[in-house]
N, C-alpha and C positions, 0 to 999 in steps of 0.2 A: 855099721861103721860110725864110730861117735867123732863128734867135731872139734877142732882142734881148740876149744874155749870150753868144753866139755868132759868133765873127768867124773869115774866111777865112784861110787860110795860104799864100800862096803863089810860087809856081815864079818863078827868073830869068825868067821869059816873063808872067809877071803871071797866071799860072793857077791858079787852087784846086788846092790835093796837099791840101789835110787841112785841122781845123778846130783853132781854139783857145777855152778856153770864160773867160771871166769870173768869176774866185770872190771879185774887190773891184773897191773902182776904180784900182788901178793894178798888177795881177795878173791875167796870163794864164795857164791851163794847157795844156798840150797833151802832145803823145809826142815821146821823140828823136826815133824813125825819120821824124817828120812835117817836124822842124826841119831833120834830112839833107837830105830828100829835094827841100827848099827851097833847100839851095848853102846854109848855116849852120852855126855851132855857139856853142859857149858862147863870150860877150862880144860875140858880133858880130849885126850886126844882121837882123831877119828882118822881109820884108813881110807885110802885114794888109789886109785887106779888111773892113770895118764891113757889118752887114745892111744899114744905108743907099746903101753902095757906095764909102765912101769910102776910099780906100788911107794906110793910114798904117806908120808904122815903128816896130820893139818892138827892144829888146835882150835878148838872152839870156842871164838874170842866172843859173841853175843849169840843172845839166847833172846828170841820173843814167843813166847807157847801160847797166843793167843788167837780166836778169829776175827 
């Protein structure tokens, strides 16, 4: 059961690769490697999966690829 600040990330195939968390209302966080690994990157847009189930779509407004 994911948390309600907690939304799915996921795969061209509509699959969960990783999560993204909630730190307002109209701000996601999550990792590069998660937004890769989704067919993504910075300006384009990336699928969401709500705890409800609802799939929606975010754009990817920064980009840091760095350790």
């Amino acid at each position: 059961m994911m948390q309600k600040n907690t939304l799915q990330i996921l795969n061209q195939n509509n699959l969960p690769i990783g999560a993204a968390f909630l730190v307002s209302d109209d701000l996601l966080l999550t990792c590069a490697h998660v937004v890769n690994a989704a067919g993504s990157a910075a300006g384009q847009a990336v699928s969401l999966r709500t705890p409800s189930g609802t799939e929606i779509s975010a754009t990817v407004e920064a980009w840091r690829d760095e350790c």
